[in-house]
C-alpha positions in Angstrom: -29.8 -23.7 -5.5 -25.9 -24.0 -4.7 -25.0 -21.4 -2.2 -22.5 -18.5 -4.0 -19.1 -18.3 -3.6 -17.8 -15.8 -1.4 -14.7 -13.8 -3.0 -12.7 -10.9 -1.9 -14.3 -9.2 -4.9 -17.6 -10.1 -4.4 -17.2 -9.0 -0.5 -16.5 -5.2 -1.8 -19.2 -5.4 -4.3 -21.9 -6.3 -1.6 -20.3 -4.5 0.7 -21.3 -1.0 -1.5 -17.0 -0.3 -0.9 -17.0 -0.5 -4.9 -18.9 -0.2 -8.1 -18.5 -2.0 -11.2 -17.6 0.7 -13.3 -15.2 1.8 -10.7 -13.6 -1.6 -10.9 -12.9 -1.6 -14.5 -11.5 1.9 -14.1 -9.3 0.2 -11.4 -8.4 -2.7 -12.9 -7.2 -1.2 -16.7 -3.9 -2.1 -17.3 -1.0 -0.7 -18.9 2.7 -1.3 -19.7 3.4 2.7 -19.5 3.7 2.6 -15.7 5.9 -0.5 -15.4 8.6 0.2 -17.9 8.9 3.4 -16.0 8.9 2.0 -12.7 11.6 -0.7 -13.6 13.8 1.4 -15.8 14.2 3.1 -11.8 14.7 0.0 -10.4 17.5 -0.8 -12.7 19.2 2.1 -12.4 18.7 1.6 -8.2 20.1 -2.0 -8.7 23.2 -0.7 -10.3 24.1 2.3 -7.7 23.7 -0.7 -5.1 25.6 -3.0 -6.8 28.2 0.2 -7.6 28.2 1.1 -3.9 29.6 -2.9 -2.9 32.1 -2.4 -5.3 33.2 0.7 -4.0 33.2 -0.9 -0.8 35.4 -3.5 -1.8 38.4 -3.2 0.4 37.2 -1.9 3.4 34.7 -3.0 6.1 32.1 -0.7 4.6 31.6 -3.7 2.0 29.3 -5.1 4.4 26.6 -2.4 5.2 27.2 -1.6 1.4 26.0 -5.5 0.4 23.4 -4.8 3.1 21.8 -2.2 0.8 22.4 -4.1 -2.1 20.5 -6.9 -0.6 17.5 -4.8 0.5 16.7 -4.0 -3.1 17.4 -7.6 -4.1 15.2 -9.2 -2.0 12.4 -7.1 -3.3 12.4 -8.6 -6.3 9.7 -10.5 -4.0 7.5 -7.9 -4.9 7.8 -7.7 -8.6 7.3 -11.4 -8.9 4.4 -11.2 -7.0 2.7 -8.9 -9.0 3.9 -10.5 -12.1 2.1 -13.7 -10.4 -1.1 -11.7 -10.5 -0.6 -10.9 -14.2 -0.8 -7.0 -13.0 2.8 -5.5 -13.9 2.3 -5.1 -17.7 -0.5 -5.6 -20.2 1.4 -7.4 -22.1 0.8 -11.5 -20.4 4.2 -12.6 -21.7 6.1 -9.7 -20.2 4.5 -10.7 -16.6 5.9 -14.2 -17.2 9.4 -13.5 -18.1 10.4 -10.7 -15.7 8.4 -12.9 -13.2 10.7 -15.9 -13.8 14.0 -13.5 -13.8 13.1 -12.2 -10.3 12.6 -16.0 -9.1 15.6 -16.5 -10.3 17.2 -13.6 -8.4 15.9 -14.4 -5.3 15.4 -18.4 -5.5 11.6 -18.7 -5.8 10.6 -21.0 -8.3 7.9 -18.9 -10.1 5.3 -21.2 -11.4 5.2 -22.9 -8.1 4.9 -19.8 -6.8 1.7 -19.0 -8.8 -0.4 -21.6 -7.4 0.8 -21.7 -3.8 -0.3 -17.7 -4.0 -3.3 -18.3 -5.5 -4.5 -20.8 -3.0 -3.1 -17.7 0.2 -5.7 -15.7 -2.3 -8.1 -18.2 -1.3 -8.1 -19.1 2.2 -6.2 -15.8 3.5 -5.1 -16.3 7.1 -7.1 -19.4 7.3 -5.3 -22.3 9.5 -4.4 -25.1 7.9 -5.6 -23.6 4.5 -3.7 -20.7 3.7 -0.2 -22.1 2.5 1.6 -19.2 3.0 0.2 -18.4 6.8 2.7 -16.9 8.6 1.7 -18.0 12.4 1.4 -15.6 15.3 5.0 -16.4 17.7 4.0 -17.1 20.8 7.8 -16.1 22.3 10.1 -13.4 21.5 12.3 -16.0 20.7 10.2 -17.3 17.9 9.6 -13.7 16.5 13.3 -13.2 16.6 13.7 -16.2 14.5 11.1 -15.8 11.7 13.2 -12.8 11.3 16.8 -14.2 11.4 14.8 -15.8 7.7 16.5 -19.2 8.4 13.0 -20.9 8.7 12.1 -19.4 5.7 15.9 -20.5 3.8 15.7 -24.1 5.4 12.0 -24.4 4.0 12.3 -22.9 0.5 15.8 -24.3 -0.4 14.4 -28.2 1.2 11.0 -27.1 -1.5 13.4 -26.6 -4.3 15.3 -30.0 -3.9 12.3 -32.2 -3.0 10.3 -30.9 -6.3 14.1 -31.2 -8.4 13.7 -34.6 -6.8 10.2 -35.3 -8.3 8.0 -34.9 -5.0 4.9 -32.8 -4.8 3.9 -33.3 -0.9 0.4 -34.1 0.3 -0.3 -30.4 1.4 1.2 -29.0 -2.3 -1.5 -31.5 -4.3 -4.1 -29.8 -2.5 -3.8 -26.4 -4.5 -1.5 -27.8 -7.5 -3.3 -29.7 -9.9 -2.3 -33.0 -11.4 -1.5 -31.9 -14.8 0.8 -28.7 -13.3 3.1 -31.4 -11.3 5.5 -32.1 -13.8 5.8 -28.1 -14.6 6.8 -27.3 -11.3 9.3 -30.3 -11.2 10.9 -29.5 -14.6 11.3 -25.5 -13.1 12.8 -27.0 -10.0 15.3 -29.0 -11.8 16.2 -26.3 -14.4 16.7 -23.6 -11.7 18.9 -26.3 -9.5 21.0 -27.2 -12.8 21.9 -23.8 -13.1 22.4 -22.5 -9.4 25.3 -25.8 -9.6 26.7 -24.9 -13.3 27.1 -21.2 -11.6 28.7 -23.1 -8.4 31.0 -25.5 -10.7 32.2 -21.9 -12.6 32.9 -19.9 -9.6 34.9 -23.3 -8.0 36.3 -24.0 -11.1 37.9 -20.5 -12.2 38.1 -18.5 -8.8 35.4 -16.0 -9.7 33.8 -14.7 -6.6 31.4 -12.4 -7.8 28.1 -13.7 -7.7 28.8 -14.7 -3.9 29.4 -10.4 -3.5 26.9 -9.0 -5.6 23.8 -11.5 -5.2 24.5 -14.6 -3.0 25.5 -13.0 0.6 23.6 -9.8 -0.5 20.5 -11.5 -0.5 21.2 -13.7 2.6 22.0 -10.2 4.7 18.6 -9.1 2.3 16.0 -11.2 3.6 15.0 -10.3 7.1 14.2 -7.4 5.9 11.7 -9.0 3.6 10.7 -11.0 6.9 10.6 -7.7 8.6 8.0 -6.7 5.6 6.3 -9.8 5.1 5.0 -9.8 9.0 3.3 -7.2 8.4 0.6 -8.1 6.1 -1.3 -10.5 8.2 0.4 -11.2 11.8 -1.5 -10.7 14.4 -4.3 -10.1 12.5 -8.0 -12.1 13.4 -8.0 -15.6 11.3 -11.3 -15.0 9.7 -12.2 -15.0 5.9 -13.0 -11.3 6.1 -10.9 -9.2 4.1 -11.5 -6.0 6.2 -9.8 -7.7 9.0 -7.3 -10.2 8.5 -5.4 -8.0 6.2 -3.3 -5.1 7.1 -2.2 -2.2 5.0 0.3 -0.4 6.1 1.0 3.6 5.4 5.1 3.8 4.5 7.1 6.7 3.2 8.0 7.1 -0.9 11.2 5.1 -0.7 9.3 1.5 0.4 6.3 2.2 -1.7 8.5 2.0 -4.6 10.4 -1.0 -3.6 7.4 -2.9 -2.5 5.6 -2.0 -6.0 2.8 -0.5 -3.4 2.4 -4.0 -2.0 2.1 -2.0 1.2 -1.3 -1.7 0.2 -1.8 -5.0 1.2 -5.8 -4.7 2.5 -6.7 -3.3 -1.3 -4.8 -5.9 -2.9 -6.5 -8.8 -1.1 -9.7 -7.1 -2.0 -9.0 -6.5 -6.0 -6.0 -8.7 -6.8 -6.3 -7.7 -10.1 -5.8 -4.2 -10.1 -2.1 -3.4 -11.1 0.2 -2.5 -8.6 0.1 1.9 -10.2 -3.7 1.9 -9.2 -3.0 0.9 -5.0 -3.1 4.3 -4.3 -6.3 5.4 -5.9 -8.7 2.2 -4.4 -6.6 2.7 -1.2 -8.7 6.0 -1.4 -11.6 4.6 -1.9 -11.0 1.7 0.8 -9.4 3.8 3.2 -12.1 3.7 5.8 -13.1 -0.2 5.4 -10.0 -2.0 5.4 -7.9 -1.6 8.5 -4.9 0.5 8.1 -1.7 1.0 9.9 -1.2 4.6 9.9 2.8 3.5 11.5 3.6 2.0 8.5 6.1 -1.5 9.1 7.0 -0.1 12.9 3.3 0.4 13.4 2.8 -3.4 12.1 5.4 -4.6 14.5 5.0 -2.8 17.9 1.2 -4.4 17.5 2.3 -7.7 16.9 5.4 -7.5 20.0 2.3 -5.8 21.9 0.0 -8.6 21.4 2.5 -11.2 22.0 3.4 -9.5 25.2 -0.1 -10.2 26.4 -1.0 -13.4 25.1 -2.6 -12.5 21.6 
């Protein structure tokens, strides 16, 4: 007989961490939860966006895009639960806001689908996982995963190269043949308009965009670096989802901005439970996975404390 494939939800159902019946209860879906949470995040976006212009003349413009660009960059975290088809019931809903927040924050989003299923896949596997974020061995290199210029030089050189027709070696491992010409069609459509917005901005002297979404989102995203450490750094390389998986215990105020991806261990588990049921199989996994009671410090001083001594 072929030998059964190990999943992240098969692991918690032999594991006795989860029932069946509990999983359906966890797993029910509903577009209730998501209007509500993103009629708050709209009305977040514009007291940020109302705070730079406030700002305007002054040197307070600069913290004041800071904020701005905090909440921008977390349009990371709708997207990715729209990737997961877990933000609304409705599928079509999860596509469009999906391909509105890559938009926002320059992450093609059906290339983005497949490269995150395949991270689904081979979490914190080397050489597998295509979004493994390695352990620094320096200060210096933990400093610069922060700065998020690795991440800029690689995403923006991603963008260009699929605009340009080119699906690398590593990419047609988890993209198949037939999705190839989607992802270069998105790249191309996404770079037209990123240089027709350019074009209009050179062309009339309108400077907005650069104020309220451009340098906002560049001052943004070590935050989102900050974050995005967290979830597997430092943690073991091994296919178990108990351990290579952090989840990390954060106040009201970054639950809601992360869409409770801060319950990063339960996700890996169930990724198809929708982002308004974390909570409730965080409960119920609260003593399997490991947990970071310090929240995104917690994360870091571990990781800084490993790299002090070698791993």
């Amino acid at each position: 007989m072929p030998e059964a494939i190990v999943t992240p939800l098969t692991q918690a159902l032999s594991e006795g961490k989860l029932t069946r019946a509990e999983l359906r209860a966890f797993m029910r879906r509903s577009n209730g939860p998501a209007f509500r949470h993103l009629a708050l995040w709209i009305v977040l976006l514009a007291l940020t966006a109302t705070g730079v212009a406030l700002a305007w003349d002054s040197w307070l413009i600069w913290p004041a895009m800071f904020v701005h660009g905090v909440v921008l960059v977390h349009h990371f975290s709708l997207q990715h639960e729209c990737v997961h088809y877990t933000v609304f019931r409705t599928r079509w809903l999860n596509d469009l806001v999906g391909n509105i927040c890559g938009a926002i924050i320059i992450l093609p989003h059906q290339f983005f689908r497949y490269e995150h299923c395949d991270h689904h896949t081979h979490t914190q596997i080397d050489g597998d996982d295509p979004e493994l974020v390695p352990m620094p061995r320096t200060f210096g290199q933990y400093l610069l995963y922060l700065s998020a210029i690795p991440y800029w030089r690689t995403k923006i050189r991603e963008l260009v190269r699929h605009a340009a027709g080119r699906i690398d070696l590593h990419e047609k491992r988890f993209l198949p043949k037939v999705a190839e010409r989607t992802v270069i069609r998105e790249a191309r459509i996404m770079l037209a308009l990123y240089t027709a917005l350019a074009l209009t901005m050179l062309a009339t002297g309108w400077t907005a965009p650069l104020w309220f979404w451009f340098i906002p989102l560049v001052l943004g995203e070590p935050v989102m670096r900050f974050i995005r450490m967290t979830e597997h750094v430092g943690r073991p390389m091994v296919a178990q989802m108990h351990d290579n998986t952090r989840t990390n215990l954060v106040s009201w105020p970054w639950r809601f901005l992360s869409w409770n991806m801060n319950y990063h261990a339960e996700h890996h588990y169930v990724a198809s439970v929708p982002f308004h049921a974390l909570p409730r199989l965080h409960r119920k996994l609260k003593d399997h996975v490991h947990v970071e009671p310090g929240g995104y410090l917690g994360a870091h001083r571990d990781i800084l404390r490993q790299l002090r001594h070698g791993g």
